[in-house]
PDB file with one MODEL, atoms N, CA, C and O in Angstrom:
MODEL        1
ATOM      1  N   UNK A   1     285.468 219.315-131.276  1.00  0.00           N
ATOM      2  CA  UNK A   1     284.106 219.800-131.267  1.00  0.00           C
ATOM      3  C   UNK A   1     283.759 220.277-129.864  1.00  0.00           C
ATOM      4  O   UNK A   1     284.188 219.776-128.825  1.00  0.00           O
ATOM      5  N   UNK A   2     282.889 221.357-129.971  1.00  0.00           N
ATOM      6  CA  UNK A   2     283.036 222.107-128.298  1.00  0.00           C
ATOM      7  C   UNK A   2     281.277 221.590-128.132  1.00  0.00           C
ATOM      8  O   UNK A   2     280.279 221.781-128.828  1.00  0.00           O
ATOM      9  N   UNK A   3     281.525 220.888-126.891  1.00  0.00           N
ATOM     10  CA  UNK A   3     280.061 220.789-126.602  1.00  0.00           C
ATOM     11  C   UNK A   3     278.982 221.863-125.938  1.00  0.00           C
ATOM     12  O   UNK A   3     279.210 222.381-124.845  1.00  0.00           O
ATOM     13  N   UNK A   4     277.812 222.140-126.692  1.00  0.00           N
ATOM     14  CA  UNK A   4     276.701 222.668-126.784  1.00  0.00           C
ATOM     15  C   UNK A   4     276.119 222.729-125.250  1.00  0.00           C
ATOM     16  O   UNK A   4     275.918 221.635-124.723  1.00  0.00           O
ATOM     17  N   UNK A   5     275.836 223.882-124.503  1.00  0.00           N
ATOM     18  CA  UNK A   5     274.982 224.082-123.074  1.00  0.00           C
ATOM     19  C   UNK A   5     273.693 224.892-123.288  1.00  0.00           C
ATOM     20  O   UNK A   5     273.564 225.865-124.030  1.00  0.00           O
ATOM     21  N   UNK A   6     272.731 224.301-122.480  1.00  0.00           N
ATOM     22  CA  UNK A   6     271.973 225.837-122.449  1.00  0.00           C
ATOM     23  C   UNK A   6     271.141 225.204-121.289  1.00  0.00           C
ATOM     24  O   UNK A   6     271.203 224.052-120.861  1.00  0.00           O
ATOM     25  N   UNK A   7     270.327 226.268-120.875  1.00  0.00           N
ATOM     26  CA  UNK A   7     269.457 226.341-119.779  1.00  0.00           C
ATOM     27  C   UNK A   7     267.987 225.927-120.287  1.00  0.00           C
ATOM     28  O   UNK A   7     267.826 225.841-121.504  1.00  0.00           O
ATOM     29  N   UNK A   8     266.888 225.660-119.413  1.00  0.00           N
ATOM     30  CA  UNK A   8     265.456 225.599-119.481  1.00  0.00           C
ATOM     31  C   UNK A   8     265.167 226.969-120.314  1.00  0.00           C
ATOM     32  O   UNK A   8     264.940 227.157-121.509  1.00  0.00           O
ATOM     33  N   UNK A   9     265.253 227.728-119.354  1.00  0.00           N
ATOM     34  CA  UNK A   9     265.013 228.815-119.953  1.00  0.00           C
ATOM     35  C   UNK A   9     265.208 229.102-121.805  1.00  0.00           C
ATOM     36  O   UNK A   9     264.358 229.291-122.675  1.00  0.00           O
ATOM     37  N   UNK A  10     266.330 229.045-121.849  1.00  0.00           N
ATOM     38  CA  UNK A  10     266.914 229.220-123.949  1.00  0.00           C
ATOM     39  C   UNK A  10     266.076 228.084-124.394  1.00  0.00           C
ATOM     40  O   UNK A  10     265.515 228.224-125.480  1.00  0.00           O
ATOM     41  N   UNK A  11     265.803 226.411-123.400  1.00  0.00           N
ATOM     42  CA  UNK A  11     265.364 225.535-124.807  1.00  0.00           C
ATOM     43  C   UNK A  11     263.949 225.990-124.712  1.00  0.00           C
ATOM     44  O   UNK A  11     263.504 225.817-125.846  1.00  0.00           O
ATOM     45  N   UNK A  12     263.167 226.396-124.086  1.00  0.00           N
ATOM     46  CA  UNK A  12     262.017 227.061-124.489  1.00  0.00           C
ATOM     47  C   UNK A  12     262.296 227.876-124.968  1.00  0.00           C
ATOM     48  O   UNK A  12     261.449 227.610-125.821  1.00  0.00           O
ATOM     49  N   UNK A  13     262.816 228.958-125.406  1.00  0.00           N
ATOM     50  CA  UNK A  13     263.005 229.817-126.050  1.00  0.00           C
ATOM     51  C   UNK A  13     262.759 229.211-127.602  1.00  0.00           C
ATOM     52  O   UNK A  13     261.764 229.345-128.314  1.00  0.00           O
ATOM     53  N   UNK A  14     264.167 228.412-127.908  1.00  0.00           N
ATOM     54  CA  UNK A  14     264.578 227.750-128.953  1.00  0.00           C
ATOM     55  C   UNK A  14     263.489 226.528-129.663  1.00  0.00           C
ATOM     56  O   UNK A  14     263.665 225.799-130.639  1.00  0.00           O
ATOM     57  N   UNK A  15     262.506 226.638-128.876  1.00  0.00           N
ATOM     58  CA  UNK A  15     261.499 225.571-129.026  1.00  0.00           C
ATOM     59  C   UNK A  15     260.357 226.695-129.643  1.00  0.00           C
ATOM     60  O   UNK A  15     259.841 226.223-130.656  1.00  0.00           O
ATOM     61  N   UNK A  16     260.044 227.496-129.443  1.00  0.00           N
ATOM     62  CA  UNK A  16     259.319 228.585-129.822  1.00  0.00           C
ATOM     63  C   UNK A  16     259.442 229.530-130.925  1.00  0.00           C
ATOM     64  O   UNK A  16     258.758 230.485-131.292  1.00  0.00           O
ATOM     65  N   UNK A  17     260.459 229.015-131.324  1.00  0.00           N
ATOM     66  CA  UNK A  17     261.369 229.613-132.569  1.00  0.00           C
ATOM     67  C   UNK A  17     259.855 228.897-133.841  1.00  0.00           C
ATOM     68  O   UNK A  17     259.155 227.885-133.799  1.00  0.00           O
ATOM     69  N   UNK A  18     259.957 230.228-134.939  1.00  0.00           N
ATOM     70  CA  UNK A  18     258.902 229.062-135.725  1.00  0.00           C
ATOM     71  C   UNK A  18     259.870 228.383-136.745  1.00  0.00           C
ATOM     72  O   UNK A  18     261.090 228.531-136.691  1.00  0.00           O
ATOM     73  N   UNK A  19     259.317 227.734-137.546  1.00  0.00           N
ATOM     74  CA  UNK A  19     259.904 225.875-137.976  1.00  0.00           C
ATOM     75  C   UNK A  19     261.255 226.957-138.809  1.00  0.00           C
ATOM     76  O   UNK A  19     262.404 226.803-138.395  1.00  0.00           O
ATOM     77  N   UNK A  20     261.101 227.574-139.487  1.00  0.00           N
ATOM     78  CA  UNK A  20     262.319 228.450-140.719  1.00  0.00           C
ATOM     79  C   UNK A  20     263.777 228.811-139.713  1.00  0.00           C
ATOM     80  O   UNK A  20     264.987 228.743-139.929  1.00  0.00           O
ATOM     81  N   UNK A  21     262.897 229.233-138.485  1.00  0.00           N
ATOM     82  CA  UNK A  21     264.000 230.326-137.662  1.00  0.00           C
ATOM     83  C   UNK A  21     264.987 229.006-137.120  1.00  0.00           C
ATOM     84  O   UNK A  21     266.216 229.066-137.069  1.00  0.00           O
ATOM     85  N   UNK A  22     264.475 228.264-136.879  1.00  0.00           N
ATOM     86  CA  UNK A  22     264.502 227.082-136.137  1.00  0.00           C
ATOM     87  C   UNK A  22     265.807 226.098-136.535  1.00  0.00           C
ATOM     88  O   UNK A  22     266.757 225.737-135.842  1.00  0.00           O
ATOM     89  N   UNK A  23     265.438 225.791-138.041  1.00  0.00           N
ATOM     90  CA  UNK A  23     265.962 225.135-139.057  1.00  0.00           C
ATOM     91  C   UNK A  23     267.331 225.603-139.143  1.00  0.00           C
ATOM     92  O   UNK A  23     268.306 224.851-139.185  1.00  0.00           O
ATOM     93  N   UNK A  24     267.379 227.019-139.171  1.00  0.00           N
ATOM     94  CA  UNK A  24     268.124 227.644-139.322  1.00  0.00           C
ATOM     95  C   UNK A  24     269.006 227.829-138.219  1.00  0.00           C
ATOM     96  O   UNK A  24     270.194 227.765-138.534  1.00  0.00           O
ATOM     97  N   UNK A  25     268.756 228.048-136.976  1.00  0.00           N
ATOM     98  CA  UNK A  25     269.647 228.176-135.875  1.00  0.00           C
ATOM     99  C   UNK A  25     270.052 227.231-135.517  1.00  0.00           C
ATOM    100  O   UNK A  25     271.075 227.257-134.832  1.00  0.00           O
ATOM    101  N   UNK A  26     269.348 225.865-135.866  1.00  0.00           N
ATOM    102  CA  UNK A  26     270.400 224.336-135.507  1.00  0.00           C
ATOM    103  C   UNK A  26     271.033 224.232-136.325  1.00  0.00           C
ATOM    104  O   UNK A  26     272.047 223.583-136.069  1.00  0.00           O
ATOM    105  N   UNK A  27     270.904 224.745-137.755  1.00  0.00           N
ATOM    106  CA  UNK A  27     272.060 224.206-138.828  1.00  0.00           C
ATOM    107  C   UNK A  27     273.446 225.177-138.310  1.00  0.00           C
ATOM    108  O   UNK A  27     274.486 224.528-138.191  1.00  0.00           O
ATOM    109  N   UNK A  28     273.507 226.264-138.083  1.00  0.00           N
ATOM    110  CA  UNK A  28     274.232 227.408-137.365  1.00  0.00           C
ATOM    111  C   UNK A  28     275.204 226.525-136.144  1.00  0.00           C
ATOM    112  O   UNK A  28     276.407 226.309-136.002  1.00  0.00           O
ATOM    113  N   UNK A  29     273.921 226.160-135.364  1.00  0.00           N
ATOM    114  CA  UNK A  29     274.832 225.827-134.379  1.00  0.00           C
ATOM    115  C   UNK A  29     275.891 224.571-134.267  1.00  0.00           C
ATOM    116  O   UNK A  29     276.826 224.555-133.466  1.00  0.00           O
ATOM    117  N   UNK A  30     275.515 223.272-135.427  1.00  0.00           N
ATOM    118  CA  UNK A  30     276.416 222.636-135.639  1.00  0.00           C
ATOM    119  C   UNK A  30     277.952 223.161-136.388  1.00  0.00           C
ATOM    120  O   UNK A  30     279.036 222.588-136.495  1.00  0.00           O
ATOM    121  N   UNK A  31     277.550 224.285-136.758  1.00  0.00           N
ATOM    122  CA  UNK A  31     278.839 224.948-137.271  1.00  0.00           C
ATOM    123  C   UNK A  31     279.420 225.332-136.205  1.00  0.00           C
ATOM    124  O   UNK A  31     280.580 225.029-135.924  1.00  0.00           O
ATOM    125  N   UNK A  32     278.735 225.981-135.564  1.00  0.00           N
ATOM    126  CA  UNK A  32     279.565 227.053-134.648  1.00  0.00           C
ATOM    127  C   UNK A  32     280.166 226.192-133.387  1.00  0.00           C
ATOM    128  O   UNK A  32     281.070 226.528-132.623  1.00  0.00           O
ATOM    129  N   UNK A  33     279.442 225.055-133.395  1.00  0.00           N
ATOM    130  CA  UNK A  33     279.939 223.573-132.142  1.00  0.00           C
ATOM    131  C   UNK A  33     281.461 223.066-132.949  1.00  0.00           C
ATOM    132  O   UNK A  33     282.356 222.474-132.345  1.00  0.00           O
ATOM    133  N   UNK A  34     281.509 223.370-134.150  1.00  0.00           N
ATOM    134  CA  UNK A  34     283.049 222.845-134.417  1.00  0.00           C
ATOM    135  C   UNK A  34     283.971 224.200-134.537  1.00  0.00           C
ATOM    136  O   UNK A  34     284.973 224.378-133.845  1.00  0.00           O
ATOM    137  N   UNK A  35     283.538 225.025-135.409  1.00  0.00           N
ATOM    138  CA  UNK A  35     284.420 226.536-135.416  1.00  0.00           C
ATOM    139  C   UNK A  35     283.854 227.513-134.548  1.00  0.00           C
ATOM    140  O   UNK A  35     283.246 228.293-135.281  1.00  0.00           O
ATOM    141  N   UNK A  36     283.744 227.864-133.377  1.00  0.00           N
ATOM    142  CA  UNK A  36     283.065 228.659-133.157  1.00  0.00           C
ATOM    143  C   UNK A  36     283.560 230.199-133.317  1.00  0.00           C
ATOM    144  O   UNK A  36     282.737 231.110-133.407  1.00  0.00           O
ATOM    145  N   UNK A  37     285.165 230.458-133.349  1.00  0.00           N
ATOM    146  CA  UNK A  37     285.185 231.810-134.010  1.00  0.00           C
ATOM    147  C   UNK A  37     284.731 232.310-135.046  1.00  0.00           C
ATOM    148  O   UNK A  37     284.028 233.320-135.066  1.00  0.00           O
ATOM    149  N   UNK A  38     285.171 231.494-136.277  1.00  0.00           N
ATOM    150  CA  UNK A  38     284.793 231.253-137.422  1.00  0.00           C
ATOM    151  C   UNK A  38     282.866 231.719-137.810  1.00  0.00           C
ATOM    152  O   UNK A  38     282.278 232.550-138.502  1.00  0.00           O
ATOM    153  N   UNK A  39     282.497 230.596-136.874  1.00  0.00           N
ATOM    154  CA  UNK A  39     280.916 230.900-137.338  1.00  0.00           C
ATOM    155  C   UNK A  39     280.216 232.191-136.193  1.00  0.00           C
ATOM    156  O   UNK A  39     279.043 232.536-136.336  1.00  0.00           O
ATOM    157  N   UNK A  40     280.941 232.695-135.290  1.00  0.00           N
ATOM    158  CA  UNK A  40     280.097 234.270-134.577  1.00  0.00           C
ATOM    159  C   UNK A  40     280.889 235.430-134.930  1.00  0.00           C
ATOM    160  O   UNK A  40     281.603 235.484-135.932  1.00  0.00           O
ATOM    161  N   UNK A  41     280.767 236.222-134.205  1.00  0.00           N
ATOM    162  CA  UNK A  41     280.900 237.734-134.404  1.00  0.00           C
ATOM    163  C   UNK A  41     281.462 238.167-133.022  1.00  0.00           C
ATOM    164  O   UNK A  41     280.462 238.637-132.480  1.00  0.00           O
ATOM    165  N   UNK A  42     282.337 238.262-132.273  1.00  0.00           N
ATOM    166  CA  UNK A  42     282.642 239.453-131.474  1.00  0.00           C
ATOM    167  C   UNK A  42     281.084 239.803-130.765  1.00  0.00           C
ATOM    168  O   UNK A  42     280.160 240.201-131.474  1.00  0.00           O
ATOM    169  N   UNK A  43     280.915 239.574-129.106  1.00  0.00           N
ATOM    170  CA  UNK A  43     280.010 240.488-128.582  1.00  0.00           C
ATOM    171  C   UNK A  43     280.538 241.936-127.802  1.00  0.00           C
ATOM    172  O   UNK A  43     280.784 241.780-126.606  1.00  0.00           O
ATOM    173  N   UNK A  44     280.678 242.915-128.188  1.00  0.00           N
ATOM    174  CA  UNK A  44     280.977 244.030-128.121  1.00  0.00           C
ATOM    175  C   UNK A  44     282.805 243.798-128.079  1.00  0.00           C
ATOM    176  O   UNK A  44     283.299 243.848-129.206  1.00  0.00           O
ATOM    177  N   UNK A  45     283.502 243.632-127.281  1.00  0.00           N
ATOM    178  CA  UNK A  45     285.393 243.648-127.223  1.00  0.00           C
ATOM    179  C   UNK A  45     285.202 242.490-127.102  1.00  0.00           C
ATOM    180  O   UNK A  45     284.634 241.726-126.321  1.00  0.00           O
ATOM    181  N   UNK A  46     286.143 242.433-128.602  1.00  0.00           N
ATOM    182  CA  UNK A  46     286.639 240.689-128.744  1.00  0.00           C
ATOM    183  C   UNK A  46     287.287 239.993-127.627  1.00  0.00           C
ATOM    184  O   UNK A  46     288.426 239.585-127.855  1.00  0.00           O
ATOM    185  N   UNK A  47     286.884 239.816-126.685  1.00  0.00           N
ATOM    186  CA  UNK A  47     287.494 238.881-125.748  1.00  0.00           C
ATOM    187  C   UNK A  47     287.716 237.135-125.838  1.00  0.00           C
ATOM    188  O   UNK A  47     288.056 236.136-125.203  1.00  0.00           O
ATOM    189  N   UNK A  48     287.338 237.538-126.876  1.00  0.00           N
ATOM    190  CA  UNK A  48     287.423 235.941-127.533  1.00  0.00           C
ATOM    191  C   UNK A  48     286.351 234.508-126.578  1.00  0.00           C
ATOM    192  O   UNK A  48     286.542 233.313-126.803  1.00  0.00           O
ATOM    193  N   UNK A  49     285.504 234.928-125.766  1.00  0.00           N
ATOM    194  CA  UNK A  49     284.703 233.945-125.174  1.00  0.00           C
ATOM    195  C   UNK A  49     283.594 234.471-125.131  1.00  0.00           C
ATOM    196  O   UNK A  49     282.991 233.406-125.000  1.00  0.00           O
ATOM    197  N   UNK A  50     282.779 235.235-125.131  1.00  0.00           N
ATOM    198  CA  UNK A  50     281.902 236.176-125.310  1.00  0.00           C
ATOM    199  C   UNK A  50     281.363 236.751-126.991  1.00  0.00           C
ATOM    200  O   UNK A  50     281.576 237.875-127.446  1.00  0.00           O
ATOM    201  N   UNK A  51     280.517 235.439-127.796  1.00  0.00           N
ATOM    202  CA  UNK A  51     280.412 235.597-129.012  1.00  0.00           C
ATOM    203  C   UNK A  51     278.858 235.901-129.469  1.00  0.00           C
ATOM    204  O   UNK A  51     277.882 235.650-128.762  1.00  0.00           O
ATOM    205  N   UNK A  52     278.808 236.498-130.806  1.00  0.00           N
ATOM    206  CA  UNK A  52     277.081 236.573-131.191  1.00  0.00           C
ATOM    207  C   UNK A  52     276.911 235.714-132.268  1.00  0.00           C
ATOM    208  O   UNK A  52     277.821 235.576-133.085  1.00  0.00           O
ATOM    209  N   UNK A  53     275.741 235.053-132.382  1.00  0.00           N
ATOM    210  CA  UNK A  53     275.742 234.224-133.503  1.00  0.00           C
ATOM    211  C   UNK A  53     274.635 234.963-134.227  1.00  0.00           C
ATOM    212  O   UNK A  53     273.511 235.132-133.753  1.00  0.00           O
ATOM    213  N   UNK A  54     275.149 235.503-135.725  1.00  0.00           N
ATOM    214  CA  UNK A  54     273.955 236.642-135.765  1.00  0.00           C
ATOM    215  C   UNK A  54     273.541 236.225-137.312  1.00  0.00           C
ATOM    216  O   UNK A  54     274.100 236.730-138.285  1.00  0.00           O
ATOM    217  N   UNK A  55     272.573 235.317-137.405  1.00  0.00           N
ATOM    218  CA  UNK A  55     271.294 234.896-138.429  1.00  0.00           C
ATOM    219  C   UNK A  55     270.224 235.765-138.920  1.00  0.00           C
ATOM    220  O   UNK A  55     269.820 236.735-138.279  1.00  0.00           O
ATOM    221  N   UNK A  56     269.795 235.432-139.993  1.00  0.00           N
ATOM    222  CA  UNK A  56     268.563 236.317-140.549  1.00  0.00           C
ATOM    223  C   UNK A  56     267.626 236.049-139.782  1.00  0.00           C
ATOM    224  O   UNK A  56     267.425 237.217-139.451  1.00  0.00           O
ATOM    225  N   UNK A  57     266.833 235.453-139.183  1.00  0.00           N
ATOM    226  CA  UNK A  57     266.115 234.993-138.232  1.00  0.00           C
ATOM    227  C   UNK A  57     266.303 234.951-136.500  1.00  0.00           C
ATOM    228  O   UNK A  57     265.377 234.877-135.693  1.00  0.00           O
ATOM    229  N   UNK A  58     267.405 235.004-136.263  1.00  0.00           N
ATOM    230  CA  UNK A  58     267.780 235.144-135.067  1.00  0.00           C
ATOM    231  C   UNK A  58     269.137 235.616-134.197  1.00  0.00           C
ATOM    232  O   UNK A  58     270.167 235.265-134.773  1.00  0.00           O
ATOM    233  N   UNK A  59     269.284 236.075-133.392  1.00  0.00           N
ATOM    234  CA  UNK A  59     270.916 236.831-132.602  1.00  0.00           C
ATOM    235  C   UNK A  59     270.510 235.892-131.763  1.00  0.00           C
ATOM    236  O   UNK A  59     269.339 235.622-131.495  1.00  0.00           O
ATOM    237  N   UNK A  60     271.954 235.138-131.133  1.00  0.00           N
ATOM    238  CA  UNK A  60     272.570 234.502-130.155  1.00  0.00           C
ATOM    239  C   UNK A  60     273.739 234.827-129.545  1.00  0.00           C
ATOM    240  O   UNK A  60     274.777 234.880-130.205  1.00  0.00           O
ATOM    241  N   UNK A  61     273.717 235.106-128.095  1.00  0.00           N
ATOM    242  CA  UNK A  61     274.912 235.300-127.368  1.00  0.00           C
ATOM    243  C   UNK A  61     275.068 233.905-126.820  1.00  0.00           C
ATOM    244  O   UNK A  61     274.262 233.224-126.186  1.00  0.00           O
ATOM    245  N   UNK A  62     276.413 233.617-127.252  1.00  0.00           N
ATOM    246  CA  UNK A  62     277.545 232.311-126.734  1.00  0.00           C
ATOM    247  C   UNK A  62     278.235 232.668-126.128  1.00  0.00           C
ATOM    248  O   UNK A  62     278.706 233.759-126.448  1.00  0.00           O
ATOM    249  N   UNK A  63     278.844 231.886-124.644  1.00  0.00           N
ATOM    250  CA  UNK A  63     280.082 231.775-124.195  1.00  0.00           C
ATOM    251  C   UNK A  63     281.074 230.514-124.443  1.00  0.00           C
ATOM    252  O   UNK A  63     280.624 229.369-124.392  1.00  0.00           O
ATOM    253  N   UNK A  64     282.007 230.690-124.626  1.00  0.00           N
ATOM    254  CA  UNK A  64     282.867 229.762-125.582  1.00  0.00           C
ATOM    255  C   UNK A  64     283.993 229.773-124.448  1.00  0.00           C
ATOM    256  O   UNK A  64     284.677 230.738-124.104  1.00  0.00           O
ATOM    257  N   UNK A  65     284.021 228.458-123.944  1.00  0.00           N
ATOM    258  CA  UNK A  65     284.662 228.251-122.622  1.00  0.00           C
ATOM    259  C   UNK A  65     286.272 227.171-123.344  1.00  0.00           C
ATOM    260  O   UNK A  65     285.931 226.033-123.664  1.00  0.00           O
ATOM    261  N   UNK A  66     287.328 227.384-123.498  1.00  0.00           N
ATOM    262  CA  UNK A  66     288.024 226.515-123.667  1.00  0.00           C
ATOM    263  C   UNK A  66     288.949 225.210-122.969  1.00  0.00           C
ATOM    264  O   UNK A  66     289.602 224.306-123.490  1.00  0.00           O
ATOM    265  N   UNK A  67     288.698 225.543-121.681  1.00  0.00           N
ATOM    266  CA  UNK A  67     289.674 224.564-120.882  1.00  0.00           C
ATOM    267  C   UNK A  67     288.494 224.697-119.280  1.00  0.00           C
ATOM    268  O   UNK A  67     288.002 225.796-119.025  1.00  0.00           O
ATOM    269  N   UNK A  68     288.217 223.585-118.452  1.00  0.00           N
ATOM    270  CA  UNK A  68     288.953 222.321-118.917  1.00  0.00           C
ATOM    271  C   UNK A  68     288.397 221.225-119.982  1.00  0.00           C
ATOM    272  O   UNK A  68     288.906 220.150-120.301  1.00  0.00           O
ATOM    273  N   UNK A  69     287.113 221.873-120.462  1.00  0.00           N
ATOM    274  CA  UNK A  69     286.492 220.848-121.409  1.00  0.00           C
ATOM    275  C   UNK A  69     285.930 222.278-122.472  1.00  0.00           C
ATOM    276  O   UNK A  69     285.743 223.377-121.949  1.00  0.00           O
ATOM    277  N   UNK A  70     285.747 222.089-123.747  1.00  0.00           N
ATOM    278  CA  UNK A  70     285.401 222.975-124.680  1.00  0.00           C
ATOM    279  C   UNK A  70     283.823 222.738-124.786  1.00  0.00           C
ATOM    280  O   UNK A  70     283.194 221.728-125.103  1.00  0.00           O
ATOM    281  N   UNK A  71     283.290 224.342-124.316  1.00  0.00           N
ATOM    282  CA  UNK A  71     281.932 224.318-124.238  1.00  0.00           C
ATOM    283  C   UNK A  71     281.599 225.317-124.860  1.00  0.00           C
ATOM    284  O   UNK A  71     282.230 226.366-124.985  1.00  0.00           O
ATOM    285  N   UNK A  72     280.356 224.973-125.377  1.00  0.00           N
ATOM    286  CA  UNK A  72     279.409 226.468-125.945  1.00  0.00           C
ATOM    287  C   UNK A  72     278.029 226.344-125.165  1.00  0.00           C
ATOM    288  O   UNK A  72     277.275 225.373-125.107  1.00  0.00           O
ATOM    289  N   UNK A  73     277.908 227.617-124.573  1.00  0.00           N
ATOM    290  CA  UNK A  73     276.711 227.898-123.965  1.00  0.00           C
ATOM    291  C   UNK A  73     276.152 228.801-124.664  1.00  0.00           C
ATOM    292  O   UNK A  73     276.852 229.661-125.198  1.00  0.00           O
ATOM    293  N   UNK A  74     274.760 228.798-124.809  1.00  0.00           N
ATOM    294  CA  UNK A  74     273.868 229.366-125.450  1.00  0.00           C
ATOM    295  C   UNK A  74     273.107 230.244-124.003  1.00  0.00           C
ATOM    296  O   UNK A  74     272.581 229.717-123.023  1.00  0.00           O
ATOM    297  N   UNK A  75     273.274 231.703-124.293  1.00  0.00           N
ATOM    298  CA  UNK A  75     273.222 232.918-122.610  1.00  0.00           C
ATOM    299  C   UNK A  75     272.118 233.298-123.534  1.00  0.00           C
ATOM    300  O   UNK A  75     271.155 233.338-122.768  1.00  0.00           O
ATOM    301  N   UNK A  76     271.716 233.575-124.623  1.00  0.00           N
ATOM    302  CA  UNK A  76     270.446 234.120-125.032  1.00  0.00           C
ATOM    303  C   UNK A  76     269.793 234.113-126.389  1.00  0.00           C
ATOM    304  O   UNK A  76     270.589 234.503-127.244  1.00  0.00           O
ATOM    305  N   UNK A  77     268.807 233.852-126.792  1.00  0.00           N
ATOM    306  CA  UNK A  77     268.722 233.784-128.170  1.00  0.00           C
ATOM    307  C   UNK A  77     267.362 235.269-128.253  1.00  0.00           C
ATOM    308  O   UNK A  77     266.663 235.602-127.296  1.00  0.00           O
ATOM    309  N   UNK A  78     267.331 235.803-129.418  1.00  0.00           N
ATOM    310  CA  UNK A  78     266.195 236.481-129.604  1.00  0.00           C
ATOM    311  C   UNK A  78     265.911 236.030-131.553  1.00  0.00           C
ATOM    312  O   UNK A  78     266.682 235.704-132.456  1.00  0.00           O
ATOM    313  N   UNK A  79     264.708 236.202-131.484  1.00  0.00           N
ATOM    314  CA  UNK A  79     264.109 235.829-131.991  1.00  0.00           C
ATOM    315  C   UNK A  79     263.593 237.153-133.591  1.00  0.00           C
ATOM    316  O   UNK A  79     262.490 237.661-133.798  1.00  0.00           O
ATOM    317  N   UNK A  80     264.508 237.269-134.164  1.00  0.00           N
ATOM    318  CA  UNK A  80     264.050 238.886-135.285  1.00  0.00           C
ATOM    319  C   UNK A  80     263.120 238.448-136.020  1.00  0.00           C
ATOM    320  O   UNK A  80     263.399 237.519-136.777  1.00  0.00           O
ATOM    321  N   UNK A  81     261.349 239.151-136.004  1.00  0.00           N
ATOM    322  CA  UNK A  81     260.215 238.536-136.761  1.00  0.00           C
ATOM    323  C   UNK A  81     261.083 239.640-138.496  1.00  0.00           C
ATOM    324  O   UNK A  81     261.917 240.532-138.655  1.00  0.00           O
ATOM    325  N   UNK A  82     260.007 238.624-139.526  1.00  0.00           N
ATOM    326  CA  UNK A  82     260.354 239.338-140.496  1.00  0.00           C
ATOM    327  C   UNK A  82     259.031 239.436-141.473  1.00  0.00           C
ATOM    328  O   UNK A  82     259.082 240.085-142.517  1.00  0.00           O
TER     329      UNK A  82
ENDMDL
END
């Protein structure tokens, strides 16, 4: 399981999310904390650490760090109203 990062900045972000978007991007991200290829998308050239996590409710850019400890950082979330 790759452990989860983010800044002040994203958890306000992620705190501002309303309750649906919300629900939804933590259930996401426990996926993507165990598979994370599996659960993103390529952010522009698959470089394989540089991922989007892309929800009906919200796009997330991850960096997916593998050595020396397996991390996922959360670099940005936006928020798609609907």
């Amino acid at each position: 399981m790759y452990e989860l990062r983010y800044d002040r900045v994203i958890e306000s972000v992620w705190d501002s999310l309303p309750q649906t978007a919300r629900d939804e991007f933590d259930q996401a991200l426990l996926h993507a904390c165990n598979d994370p290829h599996t659960a993103t998308e390529p952010y522009g050239v698959d470089d394989g650490v540089t991922r989007t996590l892309i929800l009906t409710h919200t796009i997330a850019v991850l960096l997916i760090t593998h050595a020396p400890r397996k991390t996922l950082r959360i670099l940005q979330i936006t928020h798609l109203p609907t």
